[in-house]
C-alpha positions in Angstrom: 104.2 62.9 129.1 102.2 65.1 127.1 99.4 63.1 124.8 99.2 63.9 121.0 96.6 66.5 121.7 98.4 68.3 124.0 101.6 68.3 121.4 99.5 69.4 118.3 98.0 71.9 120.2 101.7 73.1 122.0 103.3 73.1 118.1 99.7 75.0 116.3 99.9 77.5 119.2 103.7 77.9 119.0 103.6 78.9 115.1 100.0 81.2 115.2 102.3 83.9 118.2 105.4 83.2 116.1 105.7 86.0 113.0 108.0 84.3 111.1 106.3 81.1 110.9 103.4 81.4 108.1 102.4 77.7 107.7 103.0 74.0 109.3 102.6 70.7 107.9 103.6 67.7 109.2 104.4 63.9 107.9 105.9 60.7 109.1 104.5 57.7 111.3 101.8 60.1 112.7 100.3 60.8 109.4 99.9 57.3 108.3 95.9 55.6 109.1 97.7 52.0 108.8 100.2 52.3 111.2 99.4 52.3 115.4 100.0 55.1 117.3 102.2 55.1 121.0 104.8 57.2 122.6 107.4 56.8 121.1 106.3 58.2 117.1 108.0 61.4 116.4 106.0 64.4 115.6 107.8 65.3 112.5 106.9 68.9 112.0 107.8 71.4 109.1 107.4 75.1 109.8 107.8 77.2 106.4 109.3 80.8 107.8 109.8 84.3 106.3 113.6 83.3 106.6 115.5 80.4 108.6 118.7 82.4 110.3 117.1 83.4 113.1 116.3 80.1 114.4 119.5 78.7 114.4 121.4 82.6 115.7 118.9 82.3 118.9 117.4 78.6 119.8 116.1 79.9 123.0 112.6 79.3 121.3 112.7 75.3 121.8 112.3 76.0 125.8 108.8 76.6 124.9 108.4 72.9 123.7 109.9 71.5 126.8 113.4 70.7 128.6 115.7 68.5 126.2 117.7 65.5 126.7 119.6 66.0 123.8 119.3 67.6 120.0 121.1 66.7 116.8 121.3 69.5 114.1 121.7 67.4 111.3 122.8 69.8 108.8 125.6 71.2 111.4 127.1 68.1 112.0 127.3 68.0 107.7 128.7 71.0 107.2 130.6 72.0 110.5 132.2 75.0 110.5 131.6 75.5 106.4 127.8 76.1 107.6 127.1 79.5 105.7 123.8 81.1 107.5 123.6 83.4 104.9 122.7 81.0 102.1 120.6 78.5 104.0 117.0 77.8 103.1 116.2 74.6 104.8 116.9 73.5 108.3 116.5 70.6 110.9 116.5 70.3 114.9 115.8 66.8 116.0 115.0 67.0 119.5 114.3 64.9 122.6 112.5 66.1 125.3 112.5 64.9 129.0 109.0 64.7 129.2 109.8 61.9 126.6 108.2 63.5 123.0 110.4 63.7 120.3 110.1 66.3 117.3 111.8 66.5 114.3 111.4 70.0 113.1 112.3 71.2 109.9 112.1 75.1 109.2 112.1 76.0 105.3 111.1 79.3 103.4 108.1 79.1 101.0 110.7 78.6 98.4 111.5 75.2 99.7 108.1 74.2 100.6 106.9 74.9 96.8 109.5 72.5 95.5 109.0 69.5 98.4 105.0 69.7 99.5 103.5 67.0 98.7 106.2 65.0 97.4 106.2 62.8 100.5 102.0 61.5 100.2 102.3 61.5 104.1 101.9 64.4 104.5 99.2 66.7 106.6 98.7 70.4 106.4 98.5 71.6 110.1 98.4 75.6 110.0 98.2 78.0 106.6 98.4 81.7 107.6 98.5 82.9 103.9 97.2 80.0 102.4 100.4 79.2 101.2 100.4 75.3 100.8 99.3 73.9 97.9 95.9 71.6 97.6 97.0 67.9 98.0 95.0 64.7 98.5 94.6 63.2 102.0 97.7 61.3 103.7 98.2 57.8 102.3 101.2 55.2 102.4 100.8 53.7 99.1 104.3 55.3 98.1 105.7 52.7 100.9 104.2 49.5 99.9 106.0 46.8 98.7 106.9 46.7 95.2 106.8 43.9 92.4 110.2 42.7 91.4 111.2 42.6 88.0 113.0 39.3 86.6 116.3 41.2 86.9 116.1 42.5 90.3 115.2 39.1 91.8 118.0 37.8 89.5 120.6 39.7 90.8 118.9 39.6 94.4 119.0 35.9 94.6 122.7 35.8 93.1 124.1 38.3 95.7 122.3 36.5 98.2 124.2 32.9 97.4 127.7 35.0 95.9 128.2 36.8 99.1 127.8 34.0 102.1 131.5 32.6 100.8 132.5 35.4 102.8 130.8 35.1 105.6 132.2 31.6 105.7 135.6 32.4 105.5 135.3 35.4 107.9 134.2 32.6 110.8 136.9 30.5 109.3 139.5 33.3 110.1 138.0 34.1 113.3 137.6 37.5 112.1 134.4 38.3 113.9 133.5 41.7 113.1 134.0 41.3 109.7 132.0 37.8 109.1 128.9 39.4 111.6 128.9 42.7 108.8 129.2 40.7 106.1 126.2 38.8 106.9 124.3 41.2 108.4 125.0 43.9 104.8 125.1 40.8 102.1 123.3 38.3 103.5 120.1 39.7 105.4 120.0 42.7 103.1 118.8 40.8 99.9 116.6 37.9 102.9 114.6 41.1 103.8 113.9 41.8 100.5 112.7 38.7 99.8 110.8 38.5 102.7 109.0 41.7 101.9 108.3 40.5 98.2 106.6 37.7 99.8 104.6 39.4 102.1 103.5 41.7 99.1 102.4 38.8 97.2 100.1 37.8 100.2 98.5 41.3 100.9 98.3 41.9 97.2 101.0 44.6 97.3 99.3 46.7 98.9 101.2 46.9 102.5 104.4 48.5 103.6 106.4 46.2 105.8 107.8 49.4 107.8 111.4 51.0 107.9 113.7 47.9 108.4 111.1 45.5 108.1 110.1 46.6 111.6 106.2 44.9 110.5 107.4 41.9 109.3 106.3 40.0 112.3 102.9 41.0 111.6 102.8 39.8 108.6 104.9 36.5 108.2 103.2 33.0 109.0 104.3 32.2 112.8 106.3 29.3 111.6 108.3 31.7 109.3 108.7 34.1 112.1 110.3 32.3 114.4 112.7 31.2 111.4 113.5 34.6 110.7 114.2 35.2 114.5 116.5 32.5 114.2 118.8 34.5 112.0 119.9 36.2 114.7 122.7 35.1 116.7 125.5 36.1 119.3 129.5 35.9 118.9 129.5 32.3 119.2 130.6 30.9 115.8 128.7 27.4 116.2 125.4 29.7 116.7 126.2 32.0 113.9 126.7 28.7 111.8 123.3 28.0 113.0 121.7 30.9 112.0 123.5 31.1 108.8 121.8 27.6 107.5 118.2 29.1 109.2 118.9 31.6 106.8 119.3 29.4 104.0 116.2 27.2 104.4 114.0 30.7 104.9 115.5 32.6 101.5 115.1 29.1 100.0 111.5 28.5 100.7 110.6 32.3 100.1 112.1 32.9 96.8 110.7 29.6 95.4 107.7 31.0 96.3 107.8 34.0 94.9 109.4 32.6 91.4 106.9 30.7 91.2 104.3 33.5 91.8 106.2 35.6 89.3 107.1 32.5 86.6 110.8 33.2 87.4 113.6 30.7 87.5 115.2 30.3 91.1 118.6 29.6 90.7 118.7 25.8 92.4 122.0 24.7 91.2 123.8 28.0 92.8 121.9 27.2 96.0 122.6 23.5 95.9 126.5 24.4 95.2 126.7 26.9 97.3 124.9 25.0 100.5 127.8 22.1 100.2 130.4 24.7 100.0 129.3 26.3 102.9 129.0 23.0 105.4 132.4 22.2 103.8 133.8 24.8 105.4 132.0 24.8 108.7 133.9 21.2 109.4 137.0 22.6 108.1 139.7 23.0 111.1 141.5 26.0 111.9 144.6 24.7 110.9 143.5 23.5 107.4 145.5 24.5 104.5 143.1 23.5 101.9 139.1 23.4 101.6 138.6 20.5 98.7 
């Protein structure tokens, strides 16, 4: 597999002996100081061209970059057969290579480039023929750290949170497994991850991103919390999922106290308190009840 190094050096070398490429930049994962490096961060790369047809007419330039395992052309599969080449200005090839380096490569003409550069603050000039890019500050993250809640959005957080596990409850209750595993999984750990990431800005001071998906949330969250928030996830049994549903409880609980406190918000205990009891009244309820109360 080739190292960093060895990619930079394939990409920089590819655009210099390519005419139509007359600057690179790059941004993304590989841009970012705070986040560690291995094998499997794309390289996501922007080449800004004389014009964009060409590359998608004749693609037998990716060979240089190595075998693939498979692409995706975004903006084909959008468009299909409504693709008009003559009007396109942007473009993106997401591709995996056997060697096991991924790059997702966007080609762009200057036009492009003069509205977008810079916008994302991870971003790295890589190669400037005709000085083309614009001066911008070094690489930072700060756009993707956690952000303070207002009153309204932890409001409305917390109330979709405790609102929206009635039907998660009654999709067990039905047996109606795909739809009570979505439910909780879009209405229920949605609005906990958010939470979760409002705490872990108040303890770094908000001044930490918690990663795509939360994906740095274990490095961030007391082990005891971890293991709670671990506990949220649960297979197709339905006494397990009842489980994790109640883990989930205590966690949001514990978290958004914490943070209303932080904040001198009001958490919403009487909607939690009715809402628990509603919820362990229909765990014990039997399939062949016709009534909850």
């Amino acid at each position: 597999m080739k190292n960093e190094q060895e990619m930079m050096s394939l990409i920089k070398s590819f655009a210099s002996d390519d005419e139509r490429i007359r600057a690179v930049y790059m941004n993304g994962s590989r841009t970012n100081p705070n986040v560690p490096k291995d094998m499997f961060q794309d390289y996501d790369i922007v080449f800004v061209a004389t014009e964009v047809q060409s590359f998608i007419k004749d693609q037998s330039w990716i060979n240089f970059f190595g075998d693939l395992i498979m692409m995706q052309e975004p903006d084909k599969n959008d468009h299909g057969s409504n693709l008009n080449l003559d009007s396109i200005r942007s473009y993106g090839f997401l591709m995996l290579f056997t060697d096991g380096n991924r790059i997702d490569l966007h080609i762009q003409t200057e036009e492009v480039m003069l509205e977008e550069y810079g916008e994302d603050k991870l971003t790295l000039p890589i190669l400037d023929k005709d000085e083309l890019l614009p001066t911008i500050p070094r690489p930072t993250d700060v756009d993707y750290h956690v952000q303070e809640p207002t009153e309204n959005e932890f409001n409305r957080l917390t109330n979709d949170f405790w609102w929206c596990l009635q039907n998660v409850a009654k999709g067990i209750w039905r047996d109606e497994l795909p739809y009570a595993k979505r439910m909780f999984e879009y209405t229920t750990r949605a609005p906990l991850d958010q939470m979760v990431a409002w705490w872990i800005g108040i303890q770094q001071d908000f001044q930490v991103s918690v990663g795509k998906l939360g994906k740095y949330f274990k490095d961030y969250l007391p082990e005891s919390y971890w293991e709670m928030y671990q506990e949220t996830y649960s297979d197709a049994n339905y006494s397990n999922m009842w489980d994790s549903i109640f883990v989930t409880c205590e966690l949001f609980r514990t978290l958004s106290q914490d943070v209303a406190e932080h904040f001198n918000f009001t958490y919403p205990i009487e909607d939690d308190q009715n809402m628990t009891k509603y919820l362990k009244d229909v765990r014990d309820l039997s399939p062949e009840a016709q009534e909850i109360y």
